[in-house]
TIDO-777638 format. One record per residue (C-alpha): x, y, z; residue in one letter. Coordinates in Angstrom, 3 decimals. Layout:
+----------+----------+----------+------+
:        u :        v :        w : type :
+----------+----------+----------+------+
:        X :        Y :        Z :    a :
...
+----------+----------+----------+------+
END
This chain:
+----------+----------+----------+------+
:        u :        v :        w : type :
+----------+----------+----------+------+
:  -14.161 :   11.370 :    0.965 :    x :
:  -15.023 :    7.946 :    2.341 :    x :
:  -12.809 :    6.076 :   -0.439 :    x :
:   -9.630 :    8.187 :    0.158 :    x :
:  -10.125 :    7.455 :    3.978 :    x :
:   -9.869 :    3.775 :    2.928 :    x :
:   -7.490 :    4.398 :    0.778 :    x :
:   -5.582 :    5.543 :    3.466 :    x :
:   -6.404 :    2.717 :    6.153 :    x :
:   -5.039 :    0.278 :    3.641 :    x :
:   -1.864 :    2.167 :    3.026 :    x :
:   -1.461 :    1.737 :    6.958 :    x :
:   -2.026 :   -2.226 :    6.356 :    x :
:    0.126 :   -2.308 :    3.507 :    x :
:    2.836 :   -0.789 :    5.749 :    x :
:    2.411 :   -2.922 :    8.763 :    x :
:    2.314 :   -5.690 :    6.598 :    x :
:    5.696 :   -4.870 :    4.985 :    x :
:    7.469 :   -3.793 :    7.800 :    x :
:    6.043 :   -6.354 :    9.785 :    x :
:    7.288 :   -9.363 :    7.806 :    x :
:   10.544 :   -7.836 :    7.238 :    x :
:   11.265 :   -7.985 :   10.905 :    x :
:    9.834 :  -11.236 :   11.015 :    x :
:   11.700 :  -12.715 :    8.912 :    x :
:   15.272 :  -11.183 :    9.659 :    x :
:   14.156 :  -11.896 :   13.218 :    x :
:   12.116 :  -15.328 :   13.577 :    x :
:   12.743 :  -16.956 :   10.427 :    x :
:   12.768 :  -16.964 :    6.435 :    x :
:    9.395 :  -17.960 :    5.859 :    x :
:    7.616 :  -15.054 :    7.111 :    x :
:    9.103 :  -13.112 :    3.703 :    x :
:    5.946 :  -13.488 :    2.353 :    x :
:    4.289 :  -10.866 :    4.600 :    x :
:    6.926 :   -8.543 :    3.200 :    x :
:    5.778 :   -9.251 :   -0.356 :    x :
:    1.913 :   -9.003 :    0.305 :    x :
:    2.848 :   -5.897 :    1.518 :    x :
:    4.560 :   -4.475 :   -0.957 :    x :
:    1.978 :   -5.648 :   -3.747 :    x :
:   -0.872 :   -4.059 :   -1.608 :    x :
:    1.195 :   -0.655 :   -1.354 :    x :
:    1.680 :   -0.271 :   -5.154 :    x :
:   -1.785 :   -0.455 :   -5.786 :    x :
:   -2.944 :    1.339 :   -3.446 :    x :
:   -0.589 :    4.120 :   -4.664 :    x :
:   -1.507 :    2.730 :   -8.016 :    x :
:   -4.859 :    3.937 :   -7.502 :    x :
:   -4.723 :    6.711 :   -5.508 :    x :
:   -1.851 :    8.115 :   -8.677 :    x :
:   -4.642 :    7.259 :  -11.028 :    x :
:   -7.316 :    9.275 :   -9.228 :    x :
:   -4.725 :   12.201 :   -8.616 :    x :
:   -4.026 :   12.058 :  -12.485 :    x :
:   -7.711 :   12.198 :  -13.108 :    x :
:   -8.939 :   14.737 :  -10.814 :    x :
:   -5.627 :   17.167 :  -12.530 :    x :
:   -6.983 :   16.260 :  -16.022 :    x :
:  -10.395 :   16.761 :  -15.215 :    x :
:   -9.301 :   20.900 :  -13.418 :    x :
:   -7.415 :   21.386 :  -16.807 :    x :
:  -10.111 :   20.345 :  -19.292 :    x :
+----------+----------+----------+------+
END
């Protein structure tokens, strides 16, 4: 239970993080893009994982 609450606090961070540097740098200037792309990479994996344990815990009900 404690992981998937992380899970979901970083899923929040990812979000900010994209969101936030998108405004950022439409708003302020180009160089805050990169806030947009640590974003990004931090919200696939966290779906990444949180697909992989969904995929697991399905397989393991089936089995």
């Amino acid at each position: 239970m404690r992981f998937e609450a992380r899970l979901d606090l970083l899923d929040v961070v990812a979000s900010l993080l994209l969101f936030g540097g998108l405004v950022l740098s439409l708003a302020v200037a180009e160089p805050w893009f990169w806030l947009t792309c640590a974003g990004f990479v931090l919200m696939a994996a966290v779906y990444a994982v949180k697909g992989a344990r969904w995929l697991r815990t399905r397989l393991r009900h089936t089995a």
